[in-house]
C-alpha positions as CSV (number, residue, x, y, z in Angstrom):
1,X,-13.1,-12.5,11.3
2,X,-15.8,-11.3,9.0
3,X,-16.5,-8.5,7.7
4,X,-19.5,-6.9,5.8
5,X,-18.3,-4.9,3.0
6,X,-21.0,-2.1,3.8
7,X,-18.9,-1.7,7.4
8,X,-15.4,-1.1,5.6
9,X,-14.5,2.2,4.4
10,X,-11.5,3.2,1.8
11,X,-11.1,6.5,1.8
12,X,-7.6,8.8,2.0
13,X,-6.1,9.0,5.5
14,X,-5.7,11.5,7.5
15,X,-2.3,12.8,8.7
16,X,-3.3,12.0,12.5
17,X,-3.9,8.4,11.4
18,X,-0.7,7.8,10.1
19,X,0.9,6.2,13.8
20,X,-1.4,3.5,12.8
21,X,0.4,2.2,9.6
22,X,3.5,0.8,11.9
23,X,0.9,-1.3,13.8
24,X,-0.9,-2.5,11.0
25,X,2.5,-3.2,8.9
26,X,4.4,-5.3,12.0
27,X,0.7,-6.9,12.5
28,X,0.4,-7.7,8.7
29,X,4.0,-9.1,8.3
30,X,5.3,-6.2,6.6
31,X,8.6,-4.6,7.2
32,X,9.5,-1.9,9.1
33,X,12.4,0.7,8.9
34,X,11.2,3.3,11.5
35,X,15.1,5.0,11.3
36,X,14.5,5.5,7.7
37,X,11.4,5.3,4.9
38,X,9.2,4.4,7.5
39,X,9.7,7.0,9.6
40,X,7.2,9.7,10.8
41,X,8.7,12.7,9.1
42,X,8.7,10.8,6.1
43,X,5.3,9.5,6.0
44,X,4.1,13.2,7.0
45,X,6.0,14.8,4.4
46,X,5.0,12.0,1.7
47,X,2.0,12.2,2.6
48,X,1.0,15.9,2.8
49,X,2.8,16.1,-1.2
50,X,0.2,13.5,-2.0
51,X,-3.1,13.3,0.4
52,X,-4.8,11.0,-2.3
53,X,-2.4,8.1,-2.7
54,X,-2.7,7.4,1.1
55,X,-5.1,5.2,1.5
56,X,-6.7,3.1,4.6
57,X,-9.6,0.8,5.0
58,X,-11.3,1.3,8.3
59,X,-14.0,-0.2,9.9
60,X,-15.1,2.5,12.2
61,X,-11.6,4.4,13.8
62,X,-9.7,0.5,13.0
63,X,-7.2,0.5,10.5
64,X,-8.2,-2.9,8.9
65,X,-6.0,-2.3,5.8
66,X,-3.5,0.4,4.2
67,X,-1.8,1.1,1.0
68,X,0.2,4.0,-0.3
69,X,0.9,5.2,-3.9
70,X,3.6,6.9,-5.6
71,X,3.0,8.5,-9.0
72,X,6.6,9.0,-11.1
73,X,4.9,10.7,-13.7
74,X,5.1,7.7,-16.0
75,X,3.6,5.1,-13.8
76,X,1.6,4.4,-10.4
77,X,3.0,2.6,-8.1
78,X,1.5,0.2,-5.4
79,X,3.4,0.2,-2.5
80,X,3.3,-1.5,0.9
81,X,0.1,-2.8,0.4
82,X,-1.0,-4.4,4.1
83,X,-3.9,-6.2,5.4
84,X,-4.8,-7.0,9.2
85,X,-4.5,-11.0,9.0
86,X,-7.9,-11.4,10.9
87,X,-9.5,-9.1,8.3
88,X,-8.2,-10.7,4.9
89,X,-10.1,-12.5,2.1
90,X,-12.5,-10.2,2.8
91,X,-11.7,-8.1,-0.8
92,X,-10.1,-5.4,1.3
93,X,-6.7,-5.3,-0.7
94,X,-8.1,-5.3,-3.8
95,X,-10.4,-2.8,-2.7
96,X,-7.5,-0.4,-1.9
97,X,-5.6,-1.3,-5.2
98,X,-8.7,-0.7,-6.9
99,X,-8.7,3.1,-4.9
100,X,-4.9,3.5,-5.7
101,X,-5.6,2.8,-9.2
102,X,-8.3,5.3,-9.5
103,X,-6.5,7.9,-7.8
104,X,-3.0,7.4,-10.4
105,X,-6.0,7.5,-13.3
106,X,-6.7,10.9,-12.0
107,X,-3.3,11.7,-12.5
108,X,-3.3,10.8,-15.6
109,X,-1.3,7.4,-15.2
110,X,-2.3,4.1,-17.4
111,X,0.8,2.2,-16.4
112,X,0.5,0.4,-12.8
113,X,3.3,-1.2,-11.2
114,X,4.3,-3.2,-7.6
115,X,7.5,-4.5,-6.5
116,X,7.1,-7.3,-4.8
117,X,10.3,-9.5,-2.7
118,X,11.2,-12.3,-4.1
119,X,9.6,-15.4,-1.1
120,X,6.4,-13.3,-0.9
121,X,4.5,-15.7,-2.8
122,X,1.1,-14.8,-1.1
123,X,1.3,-11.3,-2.8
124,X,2.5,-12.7,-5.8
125,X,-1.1,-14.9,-5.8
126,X,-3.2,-11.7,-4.9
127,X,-1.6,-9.4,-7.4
128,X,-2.1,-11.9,-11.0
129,X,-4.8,-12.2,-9.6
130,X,-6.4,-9.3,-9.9
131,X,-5.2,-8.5,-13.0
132,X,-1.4,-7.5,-12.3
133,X,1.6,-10.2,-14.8
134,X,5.0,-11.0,-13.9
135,X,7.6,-9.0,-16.0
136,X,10.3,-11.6,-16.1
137,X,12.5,-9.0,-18.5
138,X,13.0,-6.5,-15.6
139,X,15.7,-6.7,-13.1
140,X,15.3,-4.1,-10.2
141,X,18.8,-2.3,-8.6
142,X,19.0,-0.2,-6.3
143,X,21.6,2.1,-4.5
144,X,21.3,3.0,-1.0
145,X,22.9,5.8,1.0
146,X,21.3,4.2,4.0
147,X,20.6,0.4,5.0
148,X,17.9,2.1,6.5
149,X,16.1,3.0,3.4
């Protein structure tokens, strides 16, 4: 598919368009933990404490792309960055890095970071990219009280 870059629009999504993300994130490959980070009352509640740093590139009421930010007061993050495969290499996810990065910049953060699994190599490609370099000093842990998280 093709797509005119005048017919995409990247703006902050509303909270009645977040039952779309699920759909684009199964459609895009993405994970999906509906029991626990990914469910609704999450996204609402992450979402209402920060409006801006939910992003969505829509092409009339489609969700063609999504991304949503965190800011830890040190850094910006870029998390689950997704794409609609019939709408990529269209510049649509560097579009909405592009809007995450501006939004963190608001906030006063000049340090951007994305954690990205290990065999996703196409993200890997996208993100050096467009600017983004491979920290090979850092080693990421984490502790769950959930699988689900």
């Amino acid at each position: 598919m093709s797509r005119d870059e005048d017919d995409i629009s990247l703006r902050p999504m509303l909270e009645s368009e977040l039952d779309k993300l699920p759909v684009l994130w199964t459609e895009a490959g993405l994970p999906y933990r509906p029991q626990g980070r990914d469910s609704m009352p999450n996204l609402n509640a992450q979402q209402k404490a920060a409006p801006d740093l939910f992003i969505g590139a829509f092409s009339e009421d489609r969700l063609l792309g999504a991304v949503i930010a965190s800011d830890d007061g040190r850094k910006g993050w870029i998390n689950r960055l997704a794409v609609h495969p019939s709408a990529r290499n269209a510049g649509i996810g560097k579009g909405l890095v592009q809007a995450c990065e501006d939004a963190l910049r608001r906030r006063g953060r000049e340090l951007f970071a994305v954690l990205i699994e290990r065999d996703n190599e196409e993200s890997m490609e996208f993100f050096e990219k467009i600017g983004y370099k491979f920290e090979e000093d850092i080693l990421y842990y984490t502790k769950r009280e959930r699988e689900s998280f």
